[in-house]
C-alpha positions in Angstrom: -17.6 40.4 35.2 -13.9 39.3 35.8 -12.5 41.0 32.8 -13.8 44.5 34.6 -12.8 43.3 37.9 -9.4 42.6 36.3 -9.4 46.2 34.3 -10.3 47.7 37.4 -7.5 46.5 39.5 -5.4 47.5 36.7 -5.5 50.8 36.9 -5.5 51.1 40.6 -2.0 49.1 40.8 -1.2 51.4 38.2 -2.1 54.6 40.3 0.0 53.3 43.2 3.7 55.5 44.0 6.4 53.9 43.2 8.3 53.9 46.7 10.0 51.1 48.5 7.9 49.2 50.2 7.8 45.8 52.1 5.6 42.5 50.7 5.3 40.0 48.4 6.7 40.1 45.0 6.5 37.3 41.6 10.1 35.9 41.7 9.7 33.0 39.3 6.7 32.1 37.0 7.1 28.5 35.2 4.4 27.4 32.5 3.7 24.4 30.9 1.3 23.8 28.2 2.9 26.5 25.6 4.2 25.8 22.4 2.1 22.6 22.6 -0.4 21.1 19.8 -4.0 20.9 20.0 -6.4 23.2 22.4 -5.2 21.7 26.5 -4.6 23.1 29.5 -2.3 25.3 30.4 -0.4 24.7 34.0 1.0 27.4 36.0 3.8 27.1 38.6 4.0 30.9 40.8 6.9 31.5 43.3 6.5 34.3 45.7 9.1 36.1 47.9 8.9 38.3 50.2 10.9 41.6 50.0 11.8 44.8 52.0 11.6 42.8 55.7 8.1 41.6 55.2 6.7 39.6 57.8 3.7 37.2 57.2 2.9 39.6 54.4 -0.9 38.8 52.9 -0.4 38.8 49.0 -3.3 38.0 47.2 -2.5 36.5 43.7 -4.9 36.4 40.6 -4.5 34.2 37.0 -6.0 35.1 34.2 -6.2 32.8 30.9 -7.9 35.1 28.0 -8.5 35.4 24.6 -7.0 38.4 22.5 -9.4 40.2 22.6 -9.7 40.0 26.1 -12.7 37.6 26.9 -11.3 36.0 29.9 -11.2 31.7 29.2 -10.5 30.5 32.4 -9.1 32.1 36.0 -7.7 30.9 39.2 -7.3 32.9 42.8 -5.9 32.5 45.8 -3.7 34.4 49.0 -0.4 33.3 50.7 1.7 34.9 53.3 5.0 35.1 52.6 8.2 36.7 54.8 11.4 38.1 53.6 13.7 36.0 51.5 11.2 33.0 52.2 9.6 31.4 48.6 6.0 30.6 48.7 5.0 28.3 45.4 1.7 28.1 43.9 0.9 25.7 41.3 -2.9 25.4 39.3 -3.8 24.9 35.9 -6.4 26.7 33.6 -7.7 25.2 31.0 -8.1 24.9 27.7 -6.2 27.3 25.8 -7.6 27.7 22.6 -5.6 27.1 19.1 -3.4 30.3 18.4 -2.2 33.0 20.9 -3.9 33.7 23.8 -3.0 36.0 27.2 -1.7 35.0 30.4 -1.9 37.4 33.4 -0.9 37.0 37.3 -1.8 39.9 39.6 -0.8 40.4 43.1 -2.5 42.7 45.2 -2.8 43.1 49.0 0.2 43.3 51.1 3.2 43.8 47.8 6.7 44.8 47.4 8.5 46.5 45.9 10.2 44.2 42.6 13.4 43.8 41.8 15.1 43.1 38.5 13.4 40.1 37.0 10.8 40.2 39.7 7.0 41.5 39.1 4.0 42.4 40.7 2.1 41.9 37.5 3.1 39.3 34.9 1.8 39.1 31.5 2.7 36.6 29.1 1.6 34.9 25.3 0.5 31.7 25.2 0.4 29.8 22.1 -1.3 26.5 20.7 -0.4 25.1 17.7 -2.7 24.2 15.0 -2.2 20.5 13.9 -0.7 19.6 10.8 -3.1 20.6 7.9 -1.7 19.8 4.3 -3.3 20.4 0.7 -2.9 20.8 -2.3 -4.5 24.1 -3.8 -5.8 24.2 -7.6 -2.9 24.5 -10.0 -2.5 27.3 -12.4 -1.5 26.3 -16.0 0.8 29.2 -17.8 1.4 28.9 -21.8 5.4 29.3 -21.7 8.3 29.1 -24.3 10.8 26.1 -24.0 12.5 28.6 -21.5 9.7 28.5 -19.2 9.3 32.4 -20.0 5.4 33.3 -20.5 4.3 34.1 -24.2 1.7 36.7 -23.1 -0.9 34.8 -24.3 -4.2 34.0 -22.2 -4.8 30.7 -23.2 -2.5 27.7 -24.2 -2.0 26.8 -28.0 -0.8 23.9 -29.6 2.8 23.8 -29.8 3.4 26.1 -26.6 5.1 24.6 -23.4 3.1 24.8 -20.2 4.1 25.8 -16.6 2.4 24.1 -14.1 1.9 26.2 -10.8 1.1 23.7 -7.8 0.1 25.5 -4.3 1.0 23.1 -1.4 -0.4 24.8 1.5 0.1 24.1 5.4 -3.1 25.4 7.4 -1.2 24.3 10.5 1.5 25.4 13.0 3.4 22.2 12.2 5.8 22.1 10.1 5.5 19.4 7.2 8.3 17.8 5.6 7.4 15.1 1.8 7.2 15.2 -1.5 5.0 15.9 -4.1 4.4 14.2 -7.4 2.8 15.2 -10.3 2.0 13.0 -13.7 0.4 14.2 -16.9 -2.5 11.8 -18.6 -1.2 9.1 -16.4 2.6 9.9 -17.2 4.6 10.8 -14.7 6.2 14.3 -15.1 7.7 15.7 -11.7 8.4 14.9 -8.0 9.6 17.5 -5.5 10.8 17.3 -2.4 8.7 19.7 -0.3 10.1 21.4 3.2 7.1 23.5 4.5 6.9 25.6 7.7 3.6 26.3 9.5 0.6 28.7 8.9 2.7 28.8 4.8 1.8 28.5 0.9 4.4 27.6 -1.6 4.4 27.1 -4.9 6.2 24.6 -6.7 6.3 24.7 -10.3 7.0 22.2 -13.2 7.2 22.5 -17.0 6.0 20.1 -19.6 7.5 19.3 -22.7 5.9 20.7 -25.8 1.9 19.8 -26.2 -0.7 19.6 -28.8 -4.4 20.7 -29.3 -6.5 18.7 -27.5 -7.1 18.0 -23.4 -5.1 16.6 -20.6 -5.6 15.7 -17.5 -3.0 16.5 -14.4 -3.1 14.6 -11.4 -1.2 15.9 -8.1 -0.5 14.4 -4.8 1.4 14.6 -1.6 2.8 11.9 -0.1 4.8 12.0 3.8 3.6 12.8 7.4 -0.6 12.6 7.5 -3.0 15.0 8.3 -6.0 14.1 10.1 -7.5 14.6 6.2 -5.8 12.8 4.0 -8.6 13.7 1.0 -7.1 17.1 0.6 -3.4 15.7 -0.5 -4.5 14.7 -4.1 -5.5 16.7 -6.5 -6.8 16.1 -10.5 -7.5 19.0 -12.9 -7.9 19.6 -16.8 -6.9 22.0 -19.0 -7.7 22.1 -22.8 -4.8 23.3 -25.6 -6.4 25.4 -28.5 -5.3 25.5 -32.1 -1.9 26.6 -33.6 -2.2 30.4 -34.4 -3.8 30.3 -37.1 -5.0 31.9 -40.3 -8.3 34.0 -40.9 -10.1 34.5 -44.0 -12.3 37.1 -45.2 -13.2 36.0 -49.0 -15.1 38.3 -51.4 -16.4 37.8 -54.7 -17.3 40.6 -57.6 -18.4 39.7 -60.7 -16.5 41.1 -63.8 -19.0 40.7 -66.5 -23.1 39.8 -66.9 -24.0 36.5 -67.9 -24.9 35.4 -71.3 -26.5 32.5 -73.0 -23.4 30.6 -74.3 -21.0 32.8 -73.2 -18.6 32.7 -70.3 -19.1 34.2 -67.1 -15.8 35.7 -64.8 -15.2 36.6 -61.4 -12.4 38.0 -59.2 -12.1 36.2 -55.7 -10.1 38.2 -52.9 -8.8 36.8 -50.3 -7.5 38.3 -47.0 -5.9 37.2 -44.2 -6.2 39.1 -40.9 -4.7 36.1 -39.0 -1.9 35.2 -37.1 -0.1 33.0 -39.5 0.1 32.1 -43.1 -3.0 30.4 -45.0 -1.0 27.5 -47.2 -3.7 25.8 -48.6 -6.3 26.3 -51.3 -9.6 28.6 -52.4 -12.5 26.4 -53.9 -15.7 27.8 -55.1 -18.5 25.0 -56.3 -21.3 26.3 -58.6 -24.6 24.3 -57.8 -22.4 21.6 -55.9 -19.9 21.2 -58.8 -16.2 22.7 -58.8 -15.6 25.3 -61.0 -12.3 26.6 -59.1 -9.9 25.5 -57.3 -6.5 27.5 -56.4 -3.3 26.7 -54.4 -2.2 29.8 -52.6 -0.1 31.1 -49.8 -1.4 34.2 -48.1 0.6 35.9 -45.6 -1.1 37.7 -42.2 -2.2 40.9 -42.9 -2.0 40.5 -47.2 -5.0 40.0 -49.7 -4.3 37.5 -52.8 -6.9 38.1 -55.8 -7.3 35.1 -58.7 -9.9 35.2 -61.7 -12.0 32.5 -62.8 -14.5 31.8 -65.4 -17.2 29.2 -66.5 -20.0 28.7 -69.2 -22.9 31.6 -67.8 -26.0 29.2 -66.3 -28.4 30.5 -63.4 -27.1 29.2 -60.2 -25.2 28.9 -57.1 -21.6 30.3 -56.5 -20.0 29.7 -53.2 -16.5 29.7 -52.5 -14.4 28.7 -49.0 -11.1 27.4 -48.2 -9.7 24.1 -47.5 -6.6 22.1 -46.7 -5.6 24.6 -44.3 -6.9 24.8 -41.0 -8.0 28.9 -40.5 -9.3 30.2 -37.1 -12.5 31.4 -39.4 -13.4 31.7 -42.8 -16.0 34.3 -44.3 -17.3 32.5 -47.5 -18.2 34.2 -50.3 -21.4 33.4 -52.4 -23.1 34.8 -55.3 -26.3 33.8 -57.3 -26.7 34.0 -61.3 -29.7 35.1 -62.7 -30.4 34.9 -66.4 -32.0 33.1 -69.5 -31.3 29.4 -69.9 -32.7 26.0 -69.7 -34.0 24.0 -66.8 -33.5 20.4 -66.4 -36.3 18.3 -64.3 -37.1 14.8 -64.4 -39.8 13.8 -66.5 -42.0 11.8 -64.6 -39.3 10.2 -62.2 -36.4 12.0 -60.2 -34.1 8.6 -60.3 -32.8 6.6 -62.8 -34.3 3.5 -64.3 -31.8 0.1 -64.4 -32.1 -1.5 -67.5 -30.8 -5.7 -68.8 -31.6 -6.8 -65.1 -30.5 -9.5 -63.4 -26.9 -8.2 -64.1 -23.8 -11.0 -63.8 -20.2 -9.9 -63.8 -19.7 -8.6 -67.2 -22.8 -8.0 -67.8 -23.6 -4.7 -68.9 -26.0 -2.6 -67.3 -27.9 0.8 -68.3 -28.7 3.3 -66.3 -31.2 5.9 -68.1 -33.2 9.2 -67.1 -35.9 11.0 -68.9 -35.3 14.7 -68.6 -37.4 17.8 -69.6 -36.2 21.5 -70.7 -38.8 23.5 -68.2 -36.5 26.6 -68.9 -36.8 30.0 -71.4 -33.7 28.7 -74.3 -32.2 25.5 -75.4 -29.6 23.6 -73.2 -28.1 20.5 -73.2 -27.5 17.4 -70.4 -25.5 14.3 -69.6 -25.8 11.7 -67.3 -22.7 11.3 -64.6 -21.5 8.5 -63.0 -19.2 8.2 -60.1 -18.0 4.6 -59.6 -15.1 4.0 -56.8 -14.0 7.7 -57.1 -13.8 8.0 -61.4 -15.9 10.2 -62.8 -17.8 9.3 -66.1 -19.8 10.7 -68.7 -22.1 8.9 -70.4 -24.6 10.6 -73.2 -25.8 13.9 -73.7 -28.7 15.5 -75.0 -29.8 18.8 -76.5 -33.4 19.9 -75.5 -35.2 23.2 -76.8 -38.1 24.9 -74.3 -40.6 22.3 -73.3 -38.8 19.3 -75.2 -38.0 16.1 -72.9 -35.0 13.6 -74.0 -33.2 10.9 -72.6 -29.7 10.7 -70.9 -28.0 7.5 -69.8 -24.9 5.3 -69.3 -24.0 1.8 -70.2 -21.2 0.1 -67.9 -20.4 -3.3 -66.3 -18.9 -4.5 -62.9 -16.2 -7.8 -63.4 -16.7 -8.7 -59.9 -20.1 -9.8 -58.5 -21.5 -8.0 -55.0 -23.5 -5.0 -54.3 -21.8 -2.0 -56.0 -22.8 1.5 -55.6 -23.2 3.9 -57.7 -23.4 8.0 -56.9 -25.6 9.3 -60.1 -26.4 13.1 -60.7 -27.3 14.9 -64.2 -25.0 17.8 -65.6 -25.6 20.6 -67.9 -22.7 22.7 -69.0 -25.2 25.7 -70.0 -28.5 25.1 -67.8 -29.6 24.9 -64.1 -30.4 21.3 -62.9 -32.8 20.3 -60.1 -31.4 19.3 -56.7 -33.2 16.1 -57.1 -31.2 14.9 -60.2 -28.4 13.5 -58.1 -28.0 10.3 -55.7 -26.9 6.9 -55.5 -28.2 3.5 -56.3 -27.0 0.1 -55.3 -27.1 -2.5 -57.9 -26.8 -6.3 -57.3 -24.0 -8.0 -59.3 -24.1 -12.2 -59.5 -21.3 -14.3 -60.2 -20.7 -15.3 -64.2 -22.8 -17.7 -65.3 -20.9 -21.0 -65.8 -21.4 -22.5 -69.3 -20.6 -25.8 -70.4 -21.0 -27.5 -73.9 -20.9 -31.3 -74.3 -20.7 -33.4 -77.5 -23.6 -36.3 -76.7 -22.7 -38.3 -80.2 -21.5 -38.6 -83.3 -23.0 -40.8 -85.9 -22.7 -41.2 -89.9 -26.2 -40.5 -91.8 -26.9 -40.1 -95.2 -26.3 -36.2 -95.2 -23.1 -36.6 -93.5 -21.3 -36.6 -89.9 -24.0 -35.3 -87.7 -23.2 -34.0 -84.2 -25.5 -34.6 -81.4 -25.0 -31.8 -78.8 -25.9 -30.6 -75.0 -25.3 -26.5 -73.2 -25.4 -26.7 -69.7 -26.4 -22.5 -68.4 -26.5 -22.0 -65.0 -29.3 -20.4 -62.9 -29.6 -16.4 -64.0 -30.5 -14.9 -67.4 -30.8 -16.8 -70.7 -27.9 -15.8 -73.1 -27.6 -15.3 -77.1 -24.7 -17.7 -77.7 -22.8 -19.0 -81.0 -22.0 -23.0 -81.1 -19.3 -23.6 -83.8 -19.0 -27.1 -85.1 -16.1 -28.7 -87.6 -13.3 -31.1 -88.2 -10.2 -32.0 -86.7 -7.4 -33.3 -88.8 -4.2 -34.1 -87.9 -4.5 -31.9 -85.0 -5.8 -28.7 -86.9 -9.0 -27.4 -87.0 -11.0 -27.4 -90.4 -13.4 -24.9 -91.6 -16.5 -24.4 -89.3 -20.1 -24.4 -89.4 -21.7 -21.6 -87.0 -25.6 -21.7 -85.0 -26.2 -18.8 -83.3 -28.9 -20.0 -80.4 -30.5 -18.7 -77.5 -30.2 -20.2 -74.3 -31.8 -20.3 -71.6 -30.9 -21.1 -67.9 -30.8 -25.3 -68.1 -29.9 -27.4 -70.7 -30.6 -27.1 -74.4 -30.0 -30.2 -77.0 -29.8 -30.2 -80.2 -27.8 -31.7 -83.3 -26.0 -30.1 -86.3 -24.8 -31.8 -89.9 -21.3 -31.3 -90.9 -21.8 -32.8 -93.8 -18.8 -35.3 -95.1 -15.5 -33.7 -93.8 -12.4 -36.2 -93.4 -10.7 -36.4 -90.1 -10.1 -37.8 -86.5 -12.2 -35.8 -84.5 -15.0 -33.2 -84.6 -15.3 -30.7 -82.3 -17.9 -28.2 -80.7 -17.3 -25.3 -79.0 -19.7 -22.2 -77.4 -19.2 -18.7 -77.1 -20.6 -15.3 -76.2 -19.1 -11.7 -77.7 -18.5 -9.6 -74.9 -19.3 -11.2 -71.9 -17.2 -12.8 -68.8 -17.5 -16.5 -69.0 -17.6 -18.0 -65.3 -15.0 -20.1 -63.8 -15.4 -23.4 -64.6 -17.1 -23.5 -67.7 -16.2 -25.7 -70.6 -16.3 -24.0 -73.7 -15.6 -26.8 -76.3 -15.7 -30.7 -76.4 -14.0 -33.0 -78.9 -15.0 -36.6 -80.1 -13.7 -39.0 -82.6 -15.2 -38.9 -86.1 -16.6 -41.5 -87.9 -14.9 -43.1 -90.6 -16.3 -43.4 -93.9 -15.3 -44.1 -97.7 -17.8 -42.3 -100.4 -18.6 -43.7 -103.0 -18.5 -42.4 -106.6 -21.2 -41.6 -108.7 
């Protein structure tokens, strides 16, 4: 209702002749409140004056406090009489201006004058309140650049790119906002700026990185100077993920140059092309039934094809050939499979290995064997493989027509005792072989078994010098052993008498007849062929001989 009443005096002031005439004018008009931050009232200080000999002139004045769009906020109204060249002062205050611009508006009406220069019958004027200081940090904007800090065009940031980091500090208020902002990198700090802001403003400050690899990293941003009434807003943590190098693509492809015969070879030609970005330095491996057939060093440049040939003995099977050594953005593998006439290798009965000679000691040697049958259509042959630490060995092979079973196997010993393991698998250079024949078995290895030999006594009979003897075997398996007994004279050994015995974990006795032999000392020793004696045995024992004169016949 007072924004029409307002309108509506408007336009009939405005339909008033301009002629001299006698009244009240607005000589001064003094406001406090603008410029000011925070919604408040706004206080108003009027000075009338009488003009063109008015005498107790009746001026009626009107203040208007309104929006911009013209929704009156607050008003105020009174009347005064003024005479000529006499000021007349009103003061009142309207209240609260809101944040931003709004209007201000005084209207006299009744008895007015005609205004002079600087003088008005109708005042209108912009208030503003300022916003209070509002500071944040926007999300930052990561840009793959060169060490120049110019973009490489690219969408996403690659390993070995530099990176431009975009920070918006932005001021919400009508305060200016003067600090600094700081910005580390996975905890590192990289960057602080010093940060002059005006009000109702974004700017964005940027900062580049040194040169980063594939992986993630985390940026942390914060402000620090005058506070806002919200300080959560002045820090700031983001990720952003490098990718891969540019790298290489692979397509590989495979076509077979002849058919496959029965003890004949078999060829391929591999191609290989690269629709990358970079070179592929690296190699092409191709693995028939799990075993390498292949394997080629090669450098292929972007947009080139590299073919290579191969060949192996012709068997039914699995081709499949990739890449490796080189990283490549993708590789399309290439397989084949080989059809044809040939033996087929299945365990007979069991699909692992039996172990053979258990309990094993260090040096002890150990069997690992595998009964196989030919299920195929032609003859083949088979071997047993061991893999022990990384080496590769062969043990025997065997030749089986259609329907024939045979036995493969390896014989081998561990010098150090502990659990050892062994990765197994059976080969055939010219059959298929079933997935089962291949794993590994763990085999238990004790210590050497410590042996010790002890001459008990040594006593003159009728038949001769006879030696009474103890073996000491420790706990484990019982052994095949040879005890050597002789002479010692003058500090050399004579010629000796040899008992091959059987021992078994404990103590065995027994006694042996030299015979009449001359000399100090007799000796006994024990041994084993091909076997790791353990520390601390004691392999021979000396004692002095009887002496003795014979007699003649």
């Amino acid at each position: 209702m007072r924004r029409a009443a307002m309108v509506a005096l408007l336009l009939a002031l405005a339909l008033v002749p301009s002629v001299q005439s006698s009244g009240g004018v607005i000589d001064v008009v003094s406001i406090s409140g603008d410029g000011e931050v925070g919604e408040g009232p706004v206080n108003i200080n009027i000075t009338l004056v009488g003009v063109g000999g008015a005498n107790s002139a009746s001026v009626n004045w009107s203040i208007y406090l309104s929006e911009m769009d013209g929704t009156v906020i607050d008003s105020d109204s009174g009347n005064a009489l003024v005479n000529d060249g006499v000021n007349h002062y009103v003061e009142t205050m309207l209240g609260d201006a809101p944040l931003g611009l709004s209007n201000l508006t005084v209207i006299l009406s009744g008895d007015i004058g005609t205004p002079g220069q600087d003088q008005w019958t109708t005042y209108h004027t912009t208030i503003q309140r300022l916003r209070p200081l509002d500071i944040s940090i926007g999300e930052p904007i990561f840009n793959p650049v060169d060490s120049q800090g110019i973009d490489t065009g690219n969408l996403s940031i690659n390993d070995g790119d530099y990176v431009r980091i975009d920070v918006p500090v932005i001021n919400d208020g009508d305060v200016p906002w003067n600090g600094t902002l700081n910005l580390s990198l996975d905890s590192f700090n990289i960057d602080s700026q010093s940060v002059n802001i005006s009000g109702d403003t974004t700017l964005i400050y940027s900062t580049l990185t040194g040169q980063v690899s594939e992986g993630n990293y985390q940026v942390n941003a914060s402000l620090t100077g005058p506070n806002d009434a919200n300080s959560e807003d002045d820090f700031y943590t983001e990720e952003f993920e490098v990718g891969p190098p540019p790298l290489p693509s692979i397509f590989l492809q495979l076509d077979r140059l002849n058919e496959p015969e029965p003890g004949s070879q078999i060829s391929w030609n591999l191609s290989a092309n690269n629709t990358g970005e970079s070179s592929f330095d690296g190699q092409l491996v191709c693995l028939f039934d799990d075993e390498q057939v292949y394997l080629y060093n090669v450098t292929i440049l972007p947009s080139s094809n590299v073919n290579s040939t191969f060949s192996m003995p012709a068997k039914p099977g699995d081709l499949f050939c990739t890449t490796q050594a080189a990283r490549t953005s993708s590789t399309v593998n290439a397989t084949e499979t080989v059809s044809m006439t040939s033996a087929i290798f299945l365990g007979a009965g069991h699909s692992t290995p039996s172990l053979l000679g258990g309990p094993w000691h260090a040096g002890d040697e150990i069997t690992l064997s595998m009964l196989l049958r030919n299920e195929g259509d032609a003859i083949g042959s088979a071997l047993m493989q061991i893999e022990i630490d990384g080496v590769i060995i062969n043990g025997s092979s065997t030749t089986l027509e259609q329907g024939k079973a045979g036995e493969v196997g390896h014989e081998f010993s561990f010098t150090t005792p502990g659990d050892h393991i062994v990765n197994w698998s059976v080969f055939s250079p010219d059959g298929a072989v079933d997935s089962n024949l291949s794993g590994s078995i763990q085999i238990p290895v004790q210590a050497s078994q410590i042996i010790s030999i002890e001459i008990e006594s040594v006593i003159l009979v009728d038949e001769g010098i006879e030696i009474s003897w103890a073996v000491e075997l420790s706990e484990g398996r019982e052994r095949l052993v040879i005890i050597d007994f002789g002479i010692i004279q003058d500090g050399l050994k004579g010629d000796r008498i040899f008992e091959e015995r059987n021992l078994l974990p404990g103590i065995t006795y027994g006694s042996m007849n030299i015979g009449f032999q001359n000399g100090q000392k007799v000796f006994a020793g024990v041994s084993e062929s091909g076997r790791t004696i353990g520390f601390g045995s004691y392999t021979e024992d000396e004692s002095d001989s009887p002496q003795f004169t014979l007699n003649p016949q």
